[in-house]
C-alpha positions as CSV (number, residue, x, y, z in Angstrom):
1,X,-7.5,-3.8,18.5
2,X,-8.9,-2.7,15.4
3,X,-11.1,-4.6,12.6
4,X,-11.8,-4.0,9.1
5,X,-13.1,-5.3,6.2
6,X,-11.6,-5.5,3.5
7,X,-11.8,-6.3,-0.5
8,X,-8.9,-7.6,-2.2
9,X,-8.6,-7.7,-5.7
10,X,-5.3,-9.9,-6.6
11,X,-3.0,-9.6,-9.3
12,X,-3.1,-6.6,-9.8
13,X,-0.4,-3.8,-12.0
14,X,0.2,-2.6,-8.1
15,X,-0.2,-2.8,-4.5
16,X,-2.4,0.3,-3.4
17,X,-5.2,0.8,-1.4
18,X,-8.6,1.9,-3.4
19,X,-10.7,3.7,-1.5
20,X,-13.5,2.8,0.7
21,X,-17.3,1.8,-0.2
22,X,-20.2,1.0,2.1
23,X,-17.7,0.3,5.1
24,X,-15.5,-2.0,3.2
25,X,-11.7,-0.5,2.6
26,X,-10.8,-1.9,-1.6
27,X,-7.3,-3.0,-1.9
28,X,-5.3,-4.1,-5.2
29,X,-2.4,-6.6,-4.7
30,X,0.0,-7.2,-7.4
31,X,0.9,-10.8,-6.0
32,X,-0.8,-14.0,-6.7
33,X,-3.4,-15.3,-4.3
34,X,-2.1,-18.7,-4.5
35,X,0.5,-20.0,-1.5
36,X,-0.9,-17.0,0.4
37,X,1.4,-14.3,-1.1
38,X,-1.4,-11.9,-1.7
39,X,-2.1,-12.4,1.9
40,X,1.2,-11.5,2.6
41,X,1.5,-8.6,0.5
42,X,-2.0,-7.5,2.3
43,X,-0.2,-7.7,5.7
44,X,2.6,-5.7,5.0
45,X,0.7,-3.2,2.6
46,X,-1.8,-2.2,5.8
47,X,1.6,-2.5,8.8
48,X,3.1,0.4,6.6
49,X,-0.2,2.2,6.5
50,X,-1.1,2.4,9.5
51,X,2.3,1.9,10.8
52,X,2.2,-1.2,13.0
53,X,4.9,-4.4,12.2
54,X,3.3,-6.9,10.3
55,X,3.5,-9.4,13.2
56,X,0.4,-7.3,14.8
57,X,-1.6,-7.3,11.5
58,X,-4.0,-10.5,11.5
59,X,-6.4,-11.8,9.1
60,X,-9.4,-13.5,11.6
61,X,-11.7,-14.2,8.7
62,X,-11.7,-15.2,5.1
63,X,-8.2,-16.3,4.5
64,X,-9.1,-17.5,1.5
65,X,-11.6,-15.3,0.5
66,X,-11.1,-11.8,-1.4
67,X,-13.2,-10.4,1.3
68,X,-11.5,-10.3,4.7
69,X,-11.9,-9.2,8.2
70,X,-8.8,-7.9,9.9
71,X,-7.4,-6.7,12.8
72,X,-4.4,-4.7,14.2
73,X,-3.7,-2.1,16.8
């Protein structure tokens, strides 16, 4: 399994990922951060890019947080 850490900037004009800076991978999500939909969005955003299903894509750290470590395969 793989971890990363991740910036997320919610509500956003569209789901894309940024770029990376000083090891952390920048992501935009159009969805809200409230009820967890821009966790959501995050989950299947990074299954698609690195094609895995989202059920393998986890967030270990910072749930709540814009900056997140996750791991998938």
């Amino acid at each position: 399994m793989r971890r990363i850490t991740i910036r997320v900037t919610p509500n956003a004009s569209k789901t894309e990922i940024v770029g990376r800076e000083l090891g952390v991978l920048k992501v935009r999500i159009a969805a809200s951060a409230t009820d967890g939909l821009a966790n959501d969005a995050l989950i299947r955003l990074l299954a698609d890019e690195y094609d895995c299903a989202p059920s393998l894509v986890r967030i270990v750290k910072g749930a709540t947080s814009k900056m997140k470590i996750v791991e998938f395969p």
